[in-house]
C-alpha positions as CSV (number, residue, x, y, z in Angstrom):
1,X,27.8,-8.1,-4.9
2,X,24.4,-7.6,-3.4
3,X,21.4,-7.9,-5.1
4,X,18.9,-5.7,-5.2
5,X,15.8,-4.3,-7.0
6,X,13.2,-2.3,-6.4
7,X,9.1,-3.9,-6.9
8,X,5.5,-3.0,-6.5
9,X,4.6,-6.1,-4.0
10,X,1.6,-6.6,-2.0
11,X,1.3,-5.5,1.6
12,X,0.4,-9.1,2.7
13,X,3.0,-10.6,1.4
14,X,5.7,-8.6,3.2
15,X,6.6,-11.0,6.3
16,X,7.1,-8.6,9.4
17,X,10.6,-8.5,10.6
18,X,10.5,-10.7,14.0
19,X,13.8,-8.8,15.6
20,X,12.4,-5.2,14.5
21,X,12.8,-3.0,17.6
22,X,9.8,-0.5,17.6
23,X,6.2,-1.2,17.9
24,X,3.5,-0.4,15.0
25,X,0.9,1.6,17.3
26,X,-2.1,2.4,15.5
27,X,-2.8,6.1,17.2
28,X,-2.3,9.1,15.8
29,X,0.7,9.2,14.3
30,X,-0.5,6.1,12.3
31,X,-4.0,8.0,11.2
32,X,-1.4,11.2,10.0
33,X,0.7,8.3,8.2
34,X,-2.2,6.9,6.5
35,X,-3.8,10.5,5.3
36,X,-0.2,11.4,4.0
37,X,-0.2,8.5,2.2
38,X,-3.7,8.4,1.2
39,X,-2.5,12.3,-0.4
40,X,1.0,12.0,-1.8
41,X,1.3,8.0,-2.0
42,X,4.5,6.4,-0.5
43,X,7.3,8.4,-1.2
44,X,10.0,5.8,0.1
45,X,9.9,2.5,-1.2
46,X,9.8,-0.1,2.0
47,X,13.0,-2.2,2.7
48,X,12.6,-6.3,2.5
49,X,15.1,-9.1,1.8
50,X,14.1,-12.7,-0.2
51,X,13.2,-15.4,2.7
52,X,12.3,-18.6,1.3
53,X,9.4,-17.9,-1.3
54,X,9.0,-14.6,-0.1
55,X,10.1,-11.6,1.7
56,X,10.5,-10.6,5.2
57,X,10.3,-6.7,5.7
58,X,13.1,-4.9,7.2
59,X,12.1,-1.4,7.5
60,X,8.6,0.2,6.3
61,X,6.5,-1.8,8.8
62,X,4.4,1.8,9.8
63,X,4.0,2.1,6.1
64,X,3.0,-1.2,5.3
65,X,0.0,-1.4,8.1
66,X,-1.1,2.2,6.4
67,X,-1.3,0.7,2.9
68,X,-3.2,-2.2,4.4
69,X,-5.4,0.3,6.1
70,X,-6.2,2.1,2.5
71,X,-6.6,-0.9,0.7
72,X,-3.8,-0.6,-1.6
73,X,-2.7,-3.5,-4.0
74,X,1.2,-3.2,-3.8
75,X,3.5,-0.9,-2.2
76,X,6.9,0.2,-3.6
77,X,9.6,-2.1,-1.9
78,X,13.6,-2.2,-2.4
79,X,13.8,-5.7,-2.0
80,X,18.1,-6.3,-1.3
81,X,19.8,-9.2,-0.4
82,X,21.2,-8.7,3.1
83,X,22.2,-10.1,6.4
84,X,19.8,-8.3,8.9
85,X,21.6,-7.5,12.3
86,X,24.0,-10.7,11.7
87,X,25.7,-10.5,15.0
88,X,27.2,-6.8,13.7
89,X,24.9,-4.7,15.4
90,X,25.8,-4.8,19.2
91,X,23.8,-3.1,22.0
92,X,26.4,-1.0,24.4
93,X,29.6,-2.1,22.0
94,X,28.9,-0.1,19.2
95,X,25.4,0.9,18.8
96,X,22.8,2.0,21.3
97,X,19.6,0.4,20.7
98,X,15.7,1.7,22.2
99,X,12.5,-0.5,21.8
100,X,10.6,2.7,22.0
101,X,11.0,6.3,21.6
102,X,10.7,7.1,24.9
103,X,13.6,4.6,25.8
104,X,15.9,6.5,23.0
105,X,15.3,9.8,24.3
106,X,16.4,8.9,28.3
107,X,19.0,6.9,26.1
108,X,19.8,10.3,24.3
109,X,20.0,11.7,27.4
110,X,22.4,9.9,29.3
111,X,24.6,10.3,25.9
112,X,24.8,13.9,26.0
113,X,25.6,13.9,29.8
114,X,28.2,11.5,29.3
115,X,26.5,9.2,31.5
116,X,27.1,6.4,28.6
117,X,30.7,5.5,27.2
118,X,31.4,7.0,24.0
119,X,30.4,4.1,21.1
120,X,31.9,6.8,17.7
121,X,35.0,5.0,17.2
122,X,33.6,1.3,17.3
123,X,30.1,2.4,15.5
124,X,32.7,4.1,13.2
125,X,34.6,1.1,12.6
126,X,31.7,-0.6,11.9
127,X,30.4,1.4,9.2
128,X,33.4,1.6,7.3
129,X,34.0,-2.4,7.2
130,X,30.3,-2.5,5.9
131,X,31.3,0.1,3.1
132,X,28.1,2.3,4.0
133,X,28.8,4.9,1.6
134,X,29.9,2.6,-1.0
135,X,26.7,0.5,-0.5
136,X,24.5,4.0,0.3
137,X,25.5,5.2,-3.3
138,X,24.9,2.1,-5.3
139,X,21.5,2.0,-3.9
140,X,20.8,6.0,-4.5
141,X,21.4,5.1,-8.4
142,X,19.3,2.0,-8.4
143,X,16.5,4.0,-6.6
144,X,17.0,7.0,-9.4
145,X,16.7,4.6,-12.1
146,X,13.6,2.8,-11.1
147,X,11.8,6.3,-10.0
148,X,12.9,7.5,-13.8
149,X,11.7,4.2,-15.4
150,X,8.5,4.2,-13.1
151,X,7.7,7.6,-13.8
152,X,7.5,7.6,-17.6
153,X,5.5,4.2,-17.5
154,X,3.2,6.9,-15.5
155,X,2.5,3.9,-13.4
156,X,0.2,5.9,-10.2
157,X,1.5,5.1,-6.5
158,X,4.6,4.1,-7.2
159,X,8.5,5.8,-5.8
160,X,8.1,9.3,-7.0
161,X,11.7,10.8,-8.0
162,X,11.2,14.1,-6.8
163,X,11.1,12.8,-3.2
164,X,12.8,14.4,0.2
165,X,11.9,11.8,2.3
């Protein structure tokens, strides 16, 4: 079984992801970022798994640079035991990946002209040996209970439960 929990943790001591494939820019979209979350707070907890003594992040990388940028203490972060892109996650087998999202729209692109084969099936196959849905739901009711039991501490910039995003 996986194990996972959700934390308040420190910006710098989230340990960037070295394979993530996008860029942090610091441009506009980063100054919207850090206003939104200077305004509502992070409304989704960042994504990290134990490494050694610590944790490497996984997804939230935009989010942690903005709370470094406001000076905030901790962040919200689901930290789960997982393998990151163990060898399951294969460019042009069953995923298509982009560095940038300029490369995933000509990607996009060449999908819908059917200029790319057709990766639904394998991609397909993939999620159901990894049990997404399975997994997807466990995590949805440990994210519920910690946004509950955060929310009636009235702890301030933590997961709020009434989130969309």
């Amino acid at each position: 079984m996986v194990k996972e929990f959700i934390s308040q943790l420190p910006p710098d001591k989230l340990t960037p992801f070295k394979k993530h494939p996008y860029q942090v820019r610091e441009d506009a979209a980063m100054d919207e970022l850090v206003e939104s979350i200077r305004t509502y707070g992070i409304l989704s907890p960042l994504l990290a798994r134990p490494k050694g003594e610590g944790y490497e992040l996984v997804s939230g990388h935009r989010r942690r640079l903005a709370a470094q940028k406001l000076g905030l203490p901790t962040v919200p972060v689901l930290v789960r035991d997982i393998p990151v892109y163990e060898g399951w996650l294969e460019a042009g087998k069953n995923v298509y990946k982009a560095r940038r999202a300029e490369d995933l729209a000509t990607l996009l692109a060449a999908m819908l002209a059917k200029e790319l084969p057709d990766l639904t099936a394998a991609g397909r196959r993939v999620a159901q040996d990894r049990s997404l849905a399975r997994m997807g739901q466990a995590l949805c009711g440990i994210y519920e209970k910690e946004a509950r039991h955060h929310a009636r501490a009235g702890q301030p910039g933590t997961v709020r439960p009434d989130a969309k995003n």
